[in-house]
C-alpha angles and dihedrals in degrees: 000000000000125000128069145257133225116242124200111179101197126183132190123200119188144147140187140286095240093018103153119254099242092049090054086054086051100060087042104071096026100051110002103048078046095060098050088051091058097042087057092048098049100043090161092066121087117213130192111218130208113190115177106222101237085053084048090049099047086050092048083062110039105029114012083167078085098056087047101051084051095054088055097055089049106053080048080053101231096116127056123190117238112207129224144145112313096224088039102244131180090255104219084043090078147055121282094236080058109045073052097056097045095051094052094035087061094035087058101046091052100043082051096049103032107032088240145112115219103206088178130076137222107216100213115245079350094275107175133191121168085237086073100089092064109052087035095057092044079055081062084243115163110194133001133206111236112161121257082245085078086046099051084042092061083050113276130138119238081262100064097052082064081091143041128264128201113221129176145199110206091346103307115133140212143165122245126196120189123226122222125250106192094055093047076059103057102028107110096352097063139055104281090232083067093062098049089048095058086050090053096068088048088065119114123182085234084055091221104127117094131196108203109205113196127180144165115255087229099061081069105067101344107061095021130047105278102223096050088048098052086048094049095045098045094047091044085047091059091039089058091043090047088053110091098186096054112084114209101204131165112254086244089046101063093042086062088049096033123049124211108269088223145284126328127164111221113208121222111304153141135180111329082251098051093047081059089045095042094047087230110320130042092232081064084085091062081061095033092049113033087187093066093047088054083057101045087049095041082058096050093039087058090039082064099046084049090051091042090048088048091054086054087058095237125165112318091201098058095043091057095060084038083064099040083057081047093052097047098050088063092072103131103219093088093051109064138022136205125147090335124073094257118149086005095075116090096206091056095053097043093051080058085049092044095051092044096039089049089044090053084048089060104040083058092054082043099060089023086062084048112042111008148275116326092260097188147002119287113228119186138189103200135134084251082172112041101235102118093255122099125242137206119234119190107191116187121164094252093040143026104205110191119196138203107196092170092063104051088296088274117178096247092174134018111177120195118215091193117164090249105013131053109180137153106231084194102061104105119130129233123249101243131172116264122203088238086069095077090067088054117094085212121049120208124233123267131205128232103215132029116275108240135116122308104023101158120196134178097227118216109247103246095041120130130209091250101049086055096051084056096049105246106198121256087014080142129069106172124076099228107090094074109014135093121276119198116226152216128209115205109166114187136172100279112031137341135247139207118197105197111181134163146178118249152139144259098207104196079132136048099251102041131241110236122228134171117227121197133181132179118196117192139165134174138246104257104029149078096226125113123196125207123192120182131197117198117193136183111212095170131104087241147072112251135188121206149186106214113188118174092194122205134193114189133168135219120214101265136208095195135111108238091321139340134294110213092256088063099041085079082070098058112037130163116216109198106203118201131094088341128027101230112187102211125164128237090267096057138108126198135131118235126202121213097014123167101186147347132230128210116190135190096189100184089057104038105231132113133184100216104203118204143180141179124241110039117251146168107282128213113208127184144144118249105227127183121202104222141171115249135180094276115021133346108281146192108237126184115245104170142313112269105217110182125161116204116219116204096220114192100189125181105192126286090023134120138224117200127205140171142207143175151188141199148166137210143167147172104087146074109266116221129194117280089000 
């Protein structure tokens, strides 16, 4: 076949928003390190680079010889630089002020720091919604990468993803060009003459057809072996320089040469993975993952306090950093997973948790500055979640305390506003059933309700701590961990309370035997303590024994990656106070008889939640672990420590147990043993 092809060899580095500094380090000197070396060796070949701006910013820091070596590349013009947005969002998942605000915030950075001016745009995780055109091409955005697999879904063949195409939304135009999927396929993991194969039937005698590879940096060192990538990649690279017939071009540079071929409409897409993974849209994850959906509507919920604030004409210069925290809590890594760890790693999530929790923090000095002191606590009653239910939110100024009363009134968030640390305790994940699991001899176990705070459960008598950490079915007999609680809102000076109660059932026989629980959940004003009392009653004609086990699973912030090697756990112990004071570590289990309280540090931080009760009582205490795909092998990872103490309840009929709990959380100094 004669004629030639157009080659854009595009790359997009990014990490998240709360990835861990050594592992940072890591990808550094495995992929990225790599890459310059090969730009610099292979000075004929033109790359298209994608940098998202907290990674930029990140490089900028710790190893400016890498912007450097960058600057240099660009004024030769073999690089060009591909915009984005500069936190790295799922695009459609957020607000258009801020899509707005992503796209110039990176196209800044990198006209300031690279003399340049990006007019494309990298679609993070290719998340596609037929809105896009309008609010790119107000960006000033020119063209933007979707996959092929968005074209061939509107109806074209594989041929005819070979062009651009310009689509529109109200008029508003930009340019699309498809990426190519088998490439992305055979690149690195196949022989390099495959690949230039596969480019050879792409060839016309006019030479306007492009295949667009794109690939993550770290395919190339991270997640393969180093050595063997670099190898692969520089052979393939003089192959492609040795081949007369393949045209490396900048992305920019084609679009001036080779006009669109006309108009398509592209329906609602991503990669052909993350549409399994997804189960079809993107926004699937905020019903597969409740968690992530907490996240996505915490963000808007304090989007709204920042405009309001803004209404009130508070202080433009803290709600600015109010909506940079904002910003940078949209970064999309915490909010979906597929073969990489995804929503399943803690340090992800909290870093979402610590933007929006800092945000919400601003916006307060903000209208405080403007209007006065917080004088009470605010108690609301909002759909915080979307999900048609109300919820109840407690805001002090130590703690936020978000309630679900139509789910056994279970804690769902409990956001500390420490001086140092802002950090969701509540931000643990639930183990679920992936669709990888079917390939695994040996399934993990999966939980039945959400793991939060307050889960209370009526244990059967002969059941062990482990049988309940693998979920043993009908480990329950009471009908409170899932079910609706009615409430009662009392707001006073210093603080506010919610009494949730119901009447329900322990079924250990047939017919039920009915019992009122009632718990009252109150903090105060100023600081970041939550009381629980709990009245147990027994309505019924008969005497009844329980096992009555409010569970919590609760989560520290961490610094591990997935969970902790031995050397780390001495940052993170658990003392049990009671009869005996027993020094244990986030990762044990182990029951306790007689225990008063529980303490969970974080002791690089310097911040620890102290759980009590009264009476003393045996405690059951776990970590919650998940058994999760990641990008190399399947992993444990850490999702929370589970503390439930377990009250033996003897109850004749019309008469009431009563039971307390709290919580509280400090910082600010160093933690020692037994203090």
């Amino acid at each position: 076949m004669e004629g030639v092809v157009n080659y854009p060899f595009v790359i997009h580095f990014h990490q998240p928003v709360g990835q861990l500094e050594r592992i940072l380090e890591r990808i550094y000197k495995h992929s990225y390190e790599l890459w310059l070396r090969t730009f610099t060796r292979h000075p004929e070949i033109k790359f298209s680079l994608h940098f998202s701006g907290c990674l930029l910013e990140w490089l900028a820091k710790t190893h400016p010889e890498f912007i450097d070596g960058l600057k240099i590349l660009a004024r030769k013009g073999q690089i060009e630089f591909i915009g984005g947005g500069y936190y790295e969002p799922i695009l459609p998942l957020i607000p258009d002020n801020d899509k707005l605000a992503q796209i110039q915030f990176l196209w800044s950075y990198i006209e300031k720091t690279f003399d340049v001016q990006p007019t494309g745009f990298w679609l993070a995780e290719r998340v596609w919604e037929p809105s896009l055109p309008k609010v790119l091409a107000e960006a000033g955005v020119k063209y933007v990468l979707i996959d092929d697999y968005h074209v061939r879904a509107a109806g074209y063949s594989e041929e005819q993803t070979f062009y651009t195409y310009y689509t529109e939304e109200q008029g508003s135009r930009v340019v699309i060009f498809p990426i190519n999927e088998s490439l992305r396929y055979l690149m690195l993991w196949e022989p390099q003459e495959r690949s230039i194969d596969y480019l050879s039937r792409a060839r016309t005698l006019n030479g306007d057809r492009v295949v667009v590879y794109i690939t993550d940096s770290e395919k190339y060192g991270e997640w393969s072996e180093s050595t063997m990538a670099e190898e692969w990649l520089n052979k393939y690279l003089s192959m492609v320089k040795q081949t007369s017939w393949i045209v490396p071009i900048h992305l920019s540079e084609y679009l001036k040469k080779h006009p669109p071929k006309g108009l398509v409409y592209i329906p609602c897409a991503t990669y052909d993975k993350m549409m399994e993974w997804s189960r079809g849209n993107f926004r699937g994850f905020l019903t597969k993952y409740r968690e992530a959906n907490n996240m996505h509507k915490k963000m808007l919920y304090v989007r709204e306090k920042i405009e309001n604030a803004t209404v009130q004409g508070c202080s433009k210069e803290l709600l600015a950093q109010a909506r940079t925290e904002v910003l940078m809590a949209q970064c999309n890594d915490a909010y979906w997973h597929g073969l990489f760890g995804g929503i399943y790693l803690p340090n992800l999530r909290q870093a979402v948790y610590n933007h929006l929790i800092k945000a919400e923090m601003l916006t307060q000095q903000a209208v405080e500055e403007k209007i006065g002191t917080q004088q009470s606590v605010k108690v609301f009653e909002r759909d915080v979640d979307h999900d048609g239910q109300l919820e109840l939110l407690l805001e002090g100024k130590g703690l936020n305390v978000y309630v679900k009363p139509d789910e056994g009134g279970n804690i769902f968030e409990l956001d500390y506003k420490g001086i140092a640390v802002a950090h969701n305790f509540a931000g643990t994940l639930t183990r679920r059933r992936e669709d990888y699991h079917a390939k695994w001899e040996q399934k993990p176990p999966v939980d039945w309700y959400r793991r939060t705070l307050l889960r209370d459960h009526l244990l059967h008598p002969k059941l062990a701590l482990t049988d309940f950490l693998n979920m043993t079915p009908s480990f329950d007999l009471g009908d409170f961990t899932l079910e609706k609680f009615d409430c009662k809102i009392i707001r006073n000076r210093n603080g506010a309370e919610v009494k949730l109660f119901r009447l329900g059932h322990e079924w250990s026989k047939s017919s039920g035997n009915p019992l009122v629980v009632t718990k009252t959940i109150t903090i105060p004003l100023n600081s970041a303590l939550l009381n629980v009392r709990y009245e147990v009653k027994n309505v019924g004609k008969e005497s009844v024994s329980l096992r009555f086990a409010p569970e919590s699973t609760l989560i520290p912030p961490v610094a591990f990656e997935y969970s902790p090697t031995q050397e780390e756990l001495s940052d993170f112990p658990c003392t049990i106070l009671g009869r005996k004071t027993l020094e244990a570590s986030i990762m044990t289990e182990m029951v306790v008889e007689d225990a008063q309280s529980c303490r969970i540090a974080n002791r690089g931080e310097n911040v620890f939640v102290h759980i009590a009760w009264n009476p003393a009582t045996e405690l059951w205490l776990a970590p919650l672990k998940a058994l999760a795909q990641t990008e190399k092998a399947p992993t444990i990872i850490y999702e929370g420590t589970i503390v439930m103490p377990i009250f033996n309840l003897e109850l004749p009929p019309d008469t009431t147990t009563n039971l307390e709990m709290e919580f509280q959380i400090l910082e600010g100094r160093r933690q020692k043993t037994g203090d």
